[in-house]
C-alpha positions in Angstrom: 8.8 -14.2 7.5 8.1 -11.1 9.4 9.0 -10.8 12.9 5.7 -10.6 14.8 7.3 -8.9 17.6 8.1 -5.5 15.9 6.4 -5.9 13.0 2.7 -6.3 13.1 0.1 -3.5 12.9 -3.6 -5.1 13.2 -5.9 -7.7 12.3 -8.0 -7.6 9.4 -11.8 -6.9 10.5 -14.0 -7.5 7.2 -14.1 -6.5 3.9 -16.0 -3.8 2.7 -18.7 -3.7 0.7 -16.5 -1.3 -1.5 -14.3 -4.5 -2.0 -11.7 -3.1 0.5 -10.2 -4.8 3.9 -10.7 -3.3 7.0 -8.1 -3.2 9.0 -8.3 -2.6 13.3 -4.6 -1.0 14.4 -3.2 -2.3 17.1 -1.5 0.6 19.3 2.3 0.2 17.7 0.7 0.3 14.2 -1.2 3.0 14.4 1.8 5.4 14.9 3.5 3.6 11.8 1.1 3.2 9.0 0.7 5.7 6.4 -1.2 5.6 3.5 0.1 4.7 0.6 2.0 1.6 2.9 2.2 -2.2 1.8 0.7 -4.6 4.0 1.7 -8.2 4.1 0.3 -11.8 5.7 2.4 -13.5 8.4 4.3 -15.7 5.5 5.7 -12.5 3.4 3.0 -12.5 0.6 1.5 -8.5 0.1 -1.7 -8.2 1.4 -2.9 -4.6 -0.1 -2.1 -1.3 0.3 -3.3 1.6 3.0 -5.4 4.5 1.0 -6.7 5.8 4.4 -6.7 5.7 7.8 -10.3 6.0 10.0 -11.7 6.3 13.2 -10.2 7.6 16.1 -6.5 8.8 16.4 -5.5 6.6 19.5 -6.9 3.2 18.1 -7.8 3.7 14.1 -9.0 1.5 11.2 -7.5 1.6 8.2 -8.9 1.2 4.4 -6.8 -1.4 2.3 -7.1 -2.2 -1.4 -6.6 -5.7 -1.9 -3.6 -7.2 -4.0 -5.3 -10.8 -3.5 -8.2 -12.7 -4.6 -8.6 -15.0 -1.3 -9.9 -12.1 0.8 -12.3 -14.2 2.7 -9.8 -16.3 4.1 -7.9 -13.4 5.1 -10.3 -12.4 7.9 -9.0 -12.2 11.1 -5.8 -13.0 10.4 -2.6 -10.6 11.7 -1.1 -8.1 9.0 2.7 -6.8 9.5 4.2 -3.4 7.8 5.7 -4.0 4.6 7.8 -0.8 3.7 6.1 1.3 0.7 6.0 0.3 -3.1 8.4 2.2 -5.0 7.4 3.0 -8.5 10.2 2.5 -11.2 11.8 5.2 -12.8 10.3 5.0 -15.9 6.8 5.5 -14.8 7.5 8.7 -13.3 5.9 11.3 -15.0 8.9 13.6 -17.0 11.9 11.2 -17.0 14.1 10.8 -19.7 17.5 9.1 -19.3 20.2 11.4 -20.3 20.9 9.0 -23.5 17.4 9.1 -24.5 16.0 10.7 -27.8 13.3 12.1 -27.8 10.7 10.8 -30.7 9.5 13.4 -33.3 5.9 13.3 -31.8 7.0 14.3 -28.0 9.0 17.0 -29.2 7.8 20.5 -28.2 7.3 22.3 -31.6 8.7 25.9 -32.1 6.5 28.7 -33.7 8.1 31.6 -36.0 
């Protein structure tokens, strides 16, 4: 369970007609959210993820795509910081483990 103390960042407005939460930062929140942040409810489960931050720079909004079907009964509850998603290694575009071959159709083919 988050610690509401130093954890939380806003309250969720609305959502969007684009299908997205809106999110009002509190002061503390709006100098650590990023996008590309998770964002979780008050019992640990992930909320969405920032893709933008809006309005003003001293109290901004902030755009969040949904990782939940229950949006509606999201609204107006608190939202804490959730660190960032890291992708597995696998996905990232280019890696190959050292001990990895390399299939006959990936393989860069040499001309004469």
């Amino acid at each position: 369970m988050p610690d509401s103390k130093n954890n939380e960042v806003g309250e969720i407005l609305h959502l969007a007609r684009s299908g997205r939460l809106i999110v009002k930062l509190n002061a503390d929140g709006a100098q650590r959210i990023k996008p590309g942040e998770l964002l979780i409810d008050g019992s640990g489960r992930k909320i969405g993820k920032v893709v933008e931050l809006l309005g003003p720079v001293q109290t901004p909004y902030a755009s969040v795509i949904t990782m939940t079907d229950r949006t509606s009964r999201l609204v107006g509850s608190k939202i804490f910081g959730g660190g960032f998603a890291k992708r597995p290694r696998e996905r990232i575009r280019g890696f190959r483990r050292p001990n990895q071959k390399i299939s006959q159709k990936n393989k860069r083919k040499s001309f004469p």
